[in-house]
C-alpha positions as semicolon CSV with decimal commas, in nm:
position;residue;x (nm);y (nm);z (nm)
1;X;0,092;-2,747;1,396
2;X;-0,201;-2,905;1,561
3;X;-0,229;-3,154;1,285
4;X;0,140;-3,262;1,327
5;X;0,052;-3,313;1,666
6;X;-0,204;-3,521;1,600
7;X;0,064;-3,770;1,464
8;X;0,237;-3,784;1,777
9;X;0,087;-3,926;2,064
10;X;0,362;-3,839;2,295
11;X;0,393;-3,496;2,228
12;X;0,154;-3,234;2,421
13;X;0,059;-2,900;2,234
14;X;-0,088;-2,571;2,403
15;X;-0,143;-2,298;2,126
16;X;-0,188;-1,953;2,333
17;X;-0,238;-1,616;2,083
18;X;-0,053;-1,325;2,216
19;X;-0,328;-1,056;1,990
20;X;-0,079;-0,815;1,889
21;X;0,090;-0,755;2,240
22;X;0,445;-0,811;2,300
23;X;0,441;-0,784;2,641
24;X;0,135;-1,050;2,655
25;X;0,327;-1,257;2,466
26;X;0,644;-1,272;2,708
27;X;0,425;-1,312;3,021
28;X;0,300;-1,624;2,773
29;X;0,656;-1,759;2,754
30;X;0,687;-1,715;3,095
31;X;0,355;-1,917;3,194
32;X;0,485;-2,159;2,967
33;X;0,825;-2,216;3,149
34;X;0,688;-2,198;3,501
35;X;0,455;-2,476;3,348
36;X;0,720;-2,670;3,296
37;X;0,717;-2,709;2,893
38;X;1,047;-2,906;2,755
39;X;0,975;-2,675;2,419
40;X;0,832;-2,324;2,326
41;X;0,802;-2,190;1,945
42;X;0,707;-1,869;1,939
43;X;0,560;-1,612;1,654
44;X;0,714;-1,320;1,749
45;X;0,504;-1,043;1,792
46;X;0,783;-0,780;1,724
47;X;1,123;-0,925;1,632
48;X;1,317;-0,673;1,752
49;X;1,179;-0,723;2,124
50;X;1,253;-1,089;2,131
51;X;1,570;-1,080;2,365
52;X;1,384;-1,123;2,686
53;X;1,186;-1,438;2,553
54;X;1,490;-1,581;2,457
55;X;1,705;-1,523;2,724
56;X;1,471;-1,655;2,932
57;X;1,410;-1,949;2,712
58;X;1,794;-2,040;2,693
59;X;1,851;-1,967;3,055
60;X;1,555;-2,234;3,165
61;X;1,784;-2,468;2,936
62;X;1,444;-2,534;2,744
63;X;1,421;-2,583;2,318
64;X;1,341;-2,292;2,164
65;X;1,231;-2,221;1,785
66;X;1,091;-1,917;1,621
67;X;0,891;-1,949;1,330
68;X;0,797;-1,738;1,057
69;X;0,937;-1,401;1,184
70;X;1,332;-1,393;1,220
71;X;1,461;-1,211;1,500
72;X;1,814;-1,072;1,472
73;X;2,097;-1,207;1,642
74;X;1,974;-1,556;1,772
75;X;2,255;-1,725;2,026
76;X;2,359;-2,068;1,878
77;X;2,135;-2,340;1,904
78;X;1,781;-2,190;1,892
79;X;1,624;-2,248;1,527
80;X;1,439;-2,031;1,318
81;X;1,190;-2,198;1,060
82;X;1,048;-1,943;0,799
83;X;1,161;-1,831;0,456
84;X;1,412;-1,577;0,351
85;X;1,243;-1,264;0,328
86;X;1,437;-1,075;0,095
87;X;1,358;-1,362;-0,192
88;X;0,980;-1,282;-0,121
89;X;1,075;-0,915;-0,214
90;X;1,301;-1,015;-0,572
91;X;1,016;-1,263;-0,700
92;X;0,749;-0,969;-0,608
93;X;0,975;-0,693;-0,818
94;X;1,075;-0,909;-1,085
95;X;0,727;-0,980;-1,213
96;X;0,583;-0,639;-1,126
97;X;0,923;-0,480;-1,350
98;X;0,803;-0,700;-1,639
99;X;0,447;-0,619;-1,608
100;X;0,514;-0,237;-1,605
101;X;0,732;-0,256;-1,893
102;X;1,032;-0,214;-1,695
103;X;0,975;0,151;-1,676
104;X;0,776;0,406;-1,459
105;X;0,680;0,522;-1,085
106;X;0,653;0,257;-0,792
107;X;0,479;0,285;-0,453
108;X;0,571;0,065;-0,190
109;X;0,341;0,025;0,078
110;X;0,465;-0,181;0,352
111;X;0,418;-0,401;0,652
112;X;0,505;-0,299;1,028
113;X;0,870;-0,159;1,043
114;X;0,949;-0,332;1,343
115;X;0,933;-0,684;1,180
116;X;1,212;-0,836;0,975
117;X;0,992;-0,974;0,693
118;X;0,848;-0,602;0,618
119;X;1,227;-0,470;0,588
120;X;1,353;-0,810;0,434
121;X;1,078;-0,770;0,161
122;X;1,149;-0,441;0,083
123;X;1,495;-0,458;0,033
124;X;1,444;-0,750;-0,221
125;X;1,225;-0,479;-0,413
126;X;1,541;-0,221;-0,393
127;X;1,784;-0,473;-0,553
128;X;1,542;-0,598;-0,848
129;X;1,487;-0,229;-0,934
130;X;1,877;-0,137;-0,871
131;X;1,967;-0,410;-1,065
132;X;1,751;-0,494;-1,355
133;X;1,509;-0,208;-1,399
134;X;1,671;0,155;-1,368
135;X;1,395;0,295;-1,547
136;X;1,150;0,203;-1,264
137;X;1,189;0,517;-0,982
138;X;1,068;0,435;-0,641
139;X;0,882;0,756;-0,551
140;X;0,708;0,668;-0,210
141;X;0,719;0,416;0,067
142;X;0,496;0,461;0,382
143;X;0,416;0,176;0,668
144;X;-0,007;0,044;0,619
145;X;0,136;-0,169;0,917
146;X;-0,037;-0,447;0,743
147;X;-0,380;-0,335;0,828
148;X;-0,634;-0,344;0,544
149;X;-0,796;-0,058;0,614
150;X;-0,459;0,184;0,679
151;X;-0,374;0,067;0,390
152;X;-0,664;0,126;0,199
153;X;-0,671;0,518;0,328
154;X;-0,278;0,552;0,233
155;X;-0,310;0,421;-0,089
156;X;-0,621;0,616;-0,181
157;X;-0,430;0,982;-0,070
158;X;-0,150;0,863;-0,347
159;X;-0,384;0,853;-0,595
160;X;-0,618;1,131;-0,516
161;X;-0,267;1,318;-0,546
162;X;-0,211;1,455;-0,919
163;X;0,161;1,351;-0,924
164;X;0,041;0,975;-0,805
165;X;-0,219;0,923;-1,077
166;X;0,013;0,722;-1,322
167;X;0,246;0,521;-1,064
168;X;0,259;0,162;-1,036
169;X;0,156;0,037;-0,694
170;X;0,357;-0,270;-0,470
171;X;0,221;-0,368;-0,146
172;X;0,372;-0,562;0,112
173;X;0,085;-0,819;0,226
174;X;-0,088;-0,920;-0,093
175;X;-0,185;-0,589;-0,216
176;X;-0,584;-0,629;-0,048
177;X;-0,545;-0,289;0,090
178;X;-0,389;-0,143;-0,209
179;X;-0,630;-0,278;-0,446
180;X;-0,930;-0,137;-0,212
181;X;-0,818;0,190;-0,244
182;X;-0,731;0,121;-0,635
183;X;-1,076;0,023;-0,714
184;X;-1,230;0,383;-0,616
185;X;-1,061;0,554;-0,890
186;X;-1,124;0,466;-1,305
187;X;-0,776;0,317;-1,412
188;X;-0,785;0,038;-1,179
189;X;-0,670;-0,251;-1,414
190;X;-0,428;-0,023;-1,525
191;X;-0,224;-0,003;-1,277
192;X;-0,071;-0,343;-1,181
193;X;0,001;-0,455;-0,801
194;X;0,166;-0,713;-0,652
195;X;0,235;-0,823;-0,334
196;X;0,309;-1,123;-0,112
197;X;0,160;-1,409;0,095
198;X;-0,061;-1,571;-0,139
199;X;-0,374;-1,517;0,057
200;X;-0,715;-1,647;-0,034
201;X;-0,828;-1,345;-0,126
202;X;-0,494;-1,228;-0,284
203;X;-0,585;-1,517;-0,542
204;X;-0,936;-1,442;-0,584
205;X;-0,820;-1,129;-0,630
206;X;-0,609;-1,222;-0,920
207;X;-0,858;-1,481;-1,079
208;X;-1,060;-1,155;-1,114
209;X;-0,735;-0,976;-1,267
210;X;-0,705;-0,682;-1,028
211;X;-0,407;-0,831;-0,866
212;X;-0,073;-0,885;-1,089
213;X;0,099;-1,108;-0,925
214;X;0,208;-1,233;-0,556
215;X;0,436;-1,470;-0,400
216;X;0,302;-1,777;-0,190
217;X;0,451;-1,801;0,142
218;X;0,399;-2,165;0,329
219;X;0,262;-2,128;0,670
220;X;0,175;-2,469;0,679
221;X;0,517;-2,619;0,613
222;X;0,682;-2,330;0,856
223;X;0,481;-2,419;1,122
224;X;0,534;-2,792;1,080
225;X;0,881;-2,780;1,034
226;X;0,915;-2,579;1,361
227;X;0,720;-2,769;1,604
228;X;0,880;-3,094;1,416
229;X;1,218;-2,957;1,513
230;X;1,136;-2,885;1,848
231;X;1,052;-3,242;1,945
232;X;1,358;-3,345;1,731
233;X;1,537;-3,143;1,968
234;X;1,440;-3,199;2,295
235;X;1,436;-3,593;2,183
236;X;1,793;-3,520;2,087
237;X;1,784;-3,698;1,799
238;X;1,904;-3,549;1,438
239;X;1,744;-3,341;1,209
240;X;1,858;-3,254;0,845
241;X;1,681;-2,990;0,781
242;X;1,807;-2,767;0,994
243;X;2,099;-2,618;0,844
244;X;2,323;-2,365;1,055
245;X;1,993;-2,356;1,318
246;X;1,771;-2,297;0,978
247;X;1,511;-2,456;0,817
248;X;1,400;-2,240;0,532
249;X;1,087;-2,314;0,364
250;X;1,069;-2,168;-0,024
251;X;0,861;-1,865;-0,161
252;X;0,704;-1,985;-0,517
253;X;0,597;-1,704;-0,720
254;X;0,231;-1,635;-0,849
255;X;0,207;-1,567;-1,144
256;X;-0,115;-1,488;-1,389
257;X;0,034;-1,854;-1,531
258;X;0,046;-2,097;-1,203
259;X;-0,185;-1,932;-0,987
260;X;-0,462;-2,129;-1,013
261;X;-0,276;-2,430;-0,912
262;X;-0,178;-2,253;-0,583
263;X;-0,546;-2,146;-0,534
264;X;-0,630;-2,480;-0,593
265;X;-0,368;-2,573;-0,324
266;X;-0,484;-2,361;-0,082
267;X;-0,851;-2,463;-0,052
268;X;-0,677;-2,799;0,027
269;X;-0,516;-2,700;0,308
270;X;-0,707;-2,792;0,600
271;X;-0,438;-2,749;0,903
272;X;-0,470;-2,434;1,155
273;X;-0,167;-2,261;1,209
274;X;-0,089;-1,959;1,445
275;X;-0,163;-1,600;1,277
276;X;-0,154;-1,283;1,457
277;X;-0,486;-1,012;1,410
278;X;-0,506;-0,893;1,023
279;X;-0,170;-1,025;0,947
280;X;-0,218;-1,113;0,613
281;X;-0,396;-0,775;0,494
């Protein structure tokens, strides 16, 4: 974001982090309207408590985007730029399914219930294993709320339990958590995880073949494409990428194949985006 703005003079950007807090984050929106902004993009904190941001938003008659996190229900005319969740959730399960042999127990550990990408993602898991693995039985699921270190304490009690020893482990946020709690034990590369984001340390994670796979989601090119439509629409002035008040921005798998071309990518990437606390863990 801040480097798009540095490509347009006219435009003035205020980043503000709401840490976590919903309610901090709609007092933000409301500084931001009494300040007189003509645009507000907004990570949502928790997607299903967006109403009263966006009601307010829409009300003021100012441009409104969300990015990343897709609330439910948007009225017509405010734009969501992200990727679809559920895809993040089929590419995940279909390369996990092939590297268990299409057969066994799977964990799913995942992200904060209250967010669409967390539910999105794991009902992309549910269809692979409906529809192309049967032999693959889904055995647990429990929230590590994206935290590294819940996560790492939930996925150590699976395996300390005796029924848990031989499962195959998914994980919502890149697997870091998962594979902490992985490594304690002795059959830690056999055992493969996957998860999603494509984090630095997701891919140093798989250069050292702990992690299976993951699936690279672009921050960078969310967060552009948001703020770019934004000024697009306050400037009234057309934008082609927004399709039905969308602009979706692809998940590309990572694989033990292509993933050092995305690590390669990633050390490239030198723009600053928005990210709430221990998101991506």
């Amino acid at each position: 974001m801040t480097k798009w703005a540095s490509t347009h003079p006219d435009v003035e950007l205020t980043i503000v982090d709401a840490a976590n807090d919903t309610a901090k984050q709609v007092g933000q929106v409301e500084n931001f309207l009494a300040q007189g902004m003509d645009a507000v993009v907004i990570l949502p904190v928790d997607t299903a408590a967006t109403g009263p941001m966006t009601k307010a938003v829409t009300k003021a008659g100012k441009v409104l985007v969300y990015v990343n996190r897709q609330p439910a229900n948007l009225p017509k005319g405010v734009v969501y730029s992200g990727s679809k969740s559920i895809e993040a959730g089929i590419m995940n399960m279909e390369e996990l399914g092939k590297a268990m042999g299409g057969k066994g127990n799977l964990v799913i550990l995942m992200g904060e219930l209250s967010n669409e990408a967390a539910l999105g993602r794991t009902d992309g898991i549910k269809k692979v294993v409906k529809e192309k693995f049967p032999n693959i039985k889904i055995t647990r699921e429990q929230t590590g709320n994206w935290q590294r270190v819940q996560g790492k304490t939930i996925m150590e009690n699976w395996l300390a339990s005796g029924r848990d020893r031989r499962r195959r482990l998914q994980q919502r946020r890149d697997g870091t958590g998962c594979l902490a709690g992985n490594q304690g034990g002795r059959k830690t590369r056999k055992i493969p995880v996957g998860g999603t984001d494509g984090s630095h340390d997701a891919l140093e994670s798989m250069a050292k073949g702990e992690l299976n796979n993951t699936v690279f989601q672009d921050p960078v090119g969310q967060g552009d494409e948001a703020v770019n439509a934004a000024y697009l629409m306050v400037k009234k002035e057309p934008n082609p990428k927004v399709v039905d008040d969308n602009v979706w921005i692809p998940y590309q798998p990572v694989t033990k194949e292509n993933y050092q071309v995305i690590h390669e990518m990633s050390h490239r990437l030198t723009t600053v985006y928005l990210r709430l606390e221990d998101s991506d863990n």
